[in-house]
N, C-alpha and C positions, 0 to 999 in steps of 0.2 A: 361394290354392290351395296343397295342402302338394306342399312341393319335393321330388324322390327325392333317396335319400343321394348321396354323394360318389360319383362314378365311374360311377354308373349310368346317365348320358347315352349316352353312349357303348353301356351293352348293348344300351339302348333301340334305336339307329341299327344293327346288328347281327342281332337275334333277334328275328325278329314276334311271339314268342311274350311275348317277356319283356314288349315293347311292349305288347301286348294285357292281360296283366293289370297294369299299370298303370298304363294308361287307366281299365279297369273301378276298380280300384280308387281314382278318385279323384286319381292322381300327376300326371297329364298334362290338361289343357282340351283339346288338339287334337293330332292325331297322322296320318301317312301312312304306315299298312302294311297290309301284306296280315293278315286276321284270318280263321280260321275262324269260318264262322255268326257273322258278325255283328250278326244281326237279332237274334240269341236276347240280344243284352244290355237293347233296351228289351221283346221281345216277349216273351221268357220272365223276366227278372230284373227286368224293371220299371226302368231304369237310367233317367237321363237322358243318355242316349248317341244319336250319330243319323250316319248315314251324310249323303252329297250328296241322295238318292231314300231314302224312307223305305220301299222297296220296290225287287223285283227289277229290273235287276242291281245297284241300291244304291251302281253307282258310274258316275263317266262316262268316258266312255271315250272313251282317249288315242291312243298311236301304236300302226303297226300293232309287233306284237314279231314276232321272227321267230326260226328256227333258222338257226346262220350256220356254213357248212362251210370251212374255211380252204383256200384258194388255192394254197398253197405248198406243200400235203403231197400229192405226188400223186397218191395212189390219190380222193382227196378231191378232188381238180380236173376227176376223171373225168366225165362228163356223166352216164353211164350206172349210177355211183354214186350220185350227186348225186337223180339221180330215182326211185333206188330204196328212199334214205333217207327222199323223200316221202313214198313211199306206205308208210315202216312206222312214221309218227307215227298217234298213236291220239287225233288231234284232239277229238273228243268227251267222252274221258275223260276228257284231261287238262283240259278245262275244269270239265266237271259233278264231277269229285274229286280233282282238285288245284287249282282255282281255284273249287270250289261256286259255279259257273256267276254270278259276277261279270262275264264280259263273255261276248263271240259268237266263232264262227269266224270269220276275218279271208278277206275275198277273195283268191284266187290270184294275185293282184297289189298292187304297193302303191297301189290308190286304196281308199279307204276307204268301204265298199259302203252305211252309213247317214250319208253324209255327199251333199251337192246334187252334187260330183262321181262319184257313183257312174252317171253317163248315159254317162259316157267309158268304160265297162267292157267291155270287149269278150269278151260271152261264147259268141262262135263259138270264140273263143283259147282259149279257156279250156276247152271242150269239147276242143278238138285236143289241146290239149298240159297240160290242169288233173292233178293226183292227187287219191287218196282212198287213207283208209286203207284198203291193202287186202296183206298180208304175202304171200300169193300172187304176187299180181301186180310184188310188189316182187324177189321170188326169179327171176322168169320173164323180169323185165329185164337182171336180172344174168346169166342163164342165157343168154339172146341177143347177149349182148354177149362170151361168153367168157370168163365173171370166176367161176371155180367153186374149189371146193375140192378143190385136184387132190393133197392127200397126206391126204386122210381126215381133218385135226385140227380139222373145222368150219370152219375162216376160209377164206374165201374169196382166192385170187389173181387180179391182171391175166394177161392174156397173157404177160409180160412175166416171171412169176413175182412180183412185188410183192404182200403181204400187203396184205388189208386191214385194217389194225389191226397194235397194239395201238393204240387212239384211246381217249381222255377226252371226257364231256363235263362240262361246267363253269358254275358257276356259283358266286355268292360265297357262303358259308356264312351260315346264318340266314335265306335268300330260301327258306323253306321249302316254299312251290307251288310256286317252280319246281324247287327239287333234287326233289321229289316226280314231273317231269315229267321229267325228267333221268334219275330213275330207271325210267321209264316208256320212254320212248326208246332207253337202253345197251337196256334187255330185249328189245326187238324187235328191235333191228339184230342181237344176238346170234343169235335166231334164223333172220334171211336171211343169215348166216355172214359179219358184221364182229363183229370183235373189237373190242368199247365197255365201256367202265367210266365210272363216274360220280368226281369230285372237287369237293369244292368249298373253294372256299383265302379266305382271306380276304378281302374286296373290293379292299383296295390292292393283293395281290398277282393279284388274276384281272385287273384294270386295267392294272396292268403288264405281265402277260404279250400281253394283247391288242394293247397298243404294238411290244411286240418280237416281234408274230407269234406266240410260242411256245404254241401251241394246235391242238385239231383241231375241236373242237365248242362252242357254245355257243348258248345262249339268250339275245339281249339286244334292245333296244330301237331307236327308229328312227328316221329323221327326218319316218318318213309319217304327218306331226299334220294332227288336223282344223283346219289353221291357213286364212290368207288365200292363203298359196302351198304350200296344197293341189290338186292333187297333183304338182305340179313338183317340190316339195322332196324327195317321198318318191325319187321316180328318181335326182335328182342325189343325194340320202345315200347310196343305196344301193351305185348302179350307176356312179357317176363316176369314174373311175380316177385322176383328180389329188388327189383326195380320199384322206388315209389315216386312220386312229385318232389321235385321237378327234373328225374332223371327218366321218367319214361310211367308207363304203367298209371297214369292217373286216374283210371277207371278203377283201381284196385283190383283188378283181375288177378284170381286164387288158381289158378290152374298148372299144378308142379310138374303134371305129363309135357307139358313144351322146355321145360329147362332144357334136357339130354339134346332135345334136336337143334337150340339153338344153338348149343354148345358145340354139336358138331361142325356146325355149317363153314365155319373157319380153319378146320380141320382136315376137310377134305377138298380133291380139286377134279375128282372122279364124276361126270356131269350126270350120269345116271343112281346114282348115289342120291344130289344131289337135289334131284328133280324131285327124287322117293322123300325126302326130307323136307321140301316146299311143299309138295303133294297134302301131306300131312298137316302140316301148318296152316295150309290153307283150309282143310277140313275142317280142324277144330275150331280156326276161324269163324267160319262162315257160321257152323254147327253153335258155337258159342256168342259169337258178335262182343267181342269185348270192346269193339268201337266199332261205327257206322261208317264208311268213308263216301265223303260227301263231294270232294272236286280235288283237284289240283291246287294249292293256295297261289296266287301272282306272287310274283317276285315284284311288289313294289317299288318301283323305281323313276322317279320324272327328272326330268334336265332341262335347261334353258341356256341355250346360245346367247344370250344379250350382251356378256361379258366373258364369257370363255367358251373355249370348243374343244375338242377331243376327247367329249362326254363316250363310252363305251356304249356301242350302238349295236344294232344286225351288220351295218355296212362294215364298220373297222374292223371288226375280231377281235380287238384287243379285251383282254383278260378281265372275266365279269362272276364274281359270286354275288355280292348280292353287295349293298351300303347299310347296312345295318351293326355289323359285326368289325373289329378289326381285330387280328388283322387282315380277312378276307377281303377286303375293299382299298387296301394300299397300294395295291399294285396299279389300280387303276387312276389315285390323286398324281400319277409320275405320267400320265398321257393329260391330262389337262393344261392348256396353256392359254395365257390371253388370249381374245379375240382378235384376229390379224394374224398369229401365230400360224406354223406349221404344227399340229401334232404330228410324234414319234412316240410307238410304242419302245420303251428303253432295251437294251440285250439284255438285261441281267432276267427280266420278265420272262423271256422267251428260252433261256437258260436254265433255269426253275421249272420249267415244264416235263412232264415226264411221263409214261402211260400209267394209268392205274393197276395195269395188271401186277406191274410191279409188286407193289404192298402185298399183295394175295402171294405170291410167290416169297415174299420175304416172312411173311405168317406162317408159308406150311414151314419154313426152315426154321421157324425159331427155336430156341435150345426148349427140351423136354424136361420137364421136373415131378411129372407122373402119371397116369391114363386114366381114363377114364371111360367101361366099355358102356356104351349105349345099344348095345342088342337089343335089349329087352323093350326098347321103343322106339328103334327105328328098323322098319320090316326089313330093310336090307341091312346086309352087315355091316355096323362103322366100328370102329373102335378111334376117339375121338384124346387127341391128345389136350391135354390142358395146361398149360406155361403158367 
């Protein structure tokens, strides 16, 4: 395969764009970025290019992404901010044109609604306390709360006089749907009178600001995968307060009431227990919004047949976490072969495979070293062991 010049790795990992013709052109066998219309490279170019689904939404889909409002800036810790930034994302658009509807709107919680846990969803909560875009309703929240624009120059204050704004929202430069989303979002907060602008700085440095706090807005990703500790994992990422960047919690959410429940949730296998301890989660969730959940993030993934085949597809089955990570992606360089080859997916793949419920079963058995009872904050009775 011809190699690109000297240095251009690197723009590759930077600009979707630069990536994308690239690929088309032949530089790259396989690639994870976000592409406009990527259908049009086999269906209008005739490429041998191919997405994970060789059709809509052409990718699969990963964690939930969210919008994350920082903690520590306080007009931003407001609640009645918090929910008013809600409802003036333009969720729809930002998918169907700035993600050309690669994936769905993500449920008002972190459980993931086309996944076997979306039966945990409680969508009475979600009626009480859900948003939509809706820029009226966003203004009329702030208006009842006392957060107006009391010297005429559009930005709105607290009580307190506290500006809202000037705020950033941010993303790495070259993540070109989402700065498009980013840009989508400063534009409606501007209009319910916060003062937002868009940045986008380079990935090491948006990463390090995120470490040191120094942010007011961003777009990023989550720990709510359609994995086996779905959707435990997505609460404790989000909402754990012992948790900081880059292990979860990068909103800085202070809230010690969710420790107990998270704690149980590994604990028990009781499904009405269970539910009482999502229930809950989800309340304070929604009640709190320590992150906005914005879609499904694509599992980014492009391939080219020119020179090899038994890329992991819909049709084969063969074994697919994602190409970004290893080792989750070795299993699948042992099915690729020259072009003209047969792919075989190998036995030892298919030997490695085992159900998830396992793990959970091997959790409630693990040796005990002391308890810990959670009455006092989960309505139903647990008493929650801890290893």
């Amino acid at each position: 395969t011809p190699k690109p010049s000297s240095g251009a790795s690197d723009v590759y990992k930077r600009q979707n764009v630069a990536a994308a013709l690239a690929f088309e052109a032949g530089e790259l066998d396989v690639m994870t970025h976000f592409t406009p219309k990527i259908w049009e490279m086999w269906e209008v170019k005739g490429l041998a290019r191919r997405t994970y689904y060789g059709h809509p939404p052409y990718y699969i889909g990963g964690s939930v992404v969210l919008l994350y409002l920082n903690y520590d800036k306080k007009p931003l810790a407001n609640p009645a901010v918090r929910r008013a930034i809600a409802h003036a994302i333009p969720f729809d658009d930002m998918i169907s044109k700035a993600y050309y509807n690669y994936s769905v709107r993500a449920a008002a919680v972190p459980i993931i609604h086309t996944s076997p846990a979306a039966d945990l969803i409680n969508e009475t909560l979600i009626k009480q306390y859900g948003f939509e875009f809706d820029l009226d309703k966003a203004k009329q929240i702030l208006d009842d709360a006392g957060i107006v624009d009391k010297d005429g120059d559009g930005v709105r204050e607290l009580p307190d006089g506290t500006k809202l704004g000037p705020f950033t929202i941010q993303v790495p430069y070259g993540w070109s749907d989402w700065m498009m989303m980013c840009d989508m979002i400063a534009t409606n907060l501007r209009e319910i009178g916060i003062d937002c602008t868009t940045e986008f700085p380079d990935f090491s440095v948006w990463w390090s600001r995120l470490g040191e706090s120094d942010w007011d807005i961003v777009i990023g990703w989550s720990g709510a995968n359609p994995g086996y500790d779905h959707p435990w994992n997505g609460f404790r990422w989000i909402m754990d307060p012992r948790l900081s960047h880059p292990a979860g919690n990068w909103e800085n959410y202070k809230n010690t009431e969710v420790e107990a429940l998270i704690d149980a949730i590994p604990k028990t296998s009781d499904a009405d227990v269970l539910r009482s301890i999502y229930n809950q989660l989800q309340e304070i969730f929604l009640r709190d919004l320590p992150g906005i959940p914005l879609f499904y993030g694509a599992v980014w993934y492009e391939y080219s047949e020119e020179y090899w085949v038994g890329w992991p597809n819909e049709e084969n089955g063969f074994w697919f976490a994602n190409f970004w990570t290893w080792p989750s992606n070795m299993p699948a360089l042992f099915t690729v072969v020259p072009k003209g080859e047969t792919p075989k997916e190998p036995s030892w793949v298919t030997e490695t495979k085992f159900s998830t419920s396992e793990i959970f079963e091997a959790l409630a058995e693990a040796p005990v070293h002391g308890y810990v009872t959670v009455t006092q904050t989960v309505k139903t009775t647990v008493t929650s062991t801890v290893v």
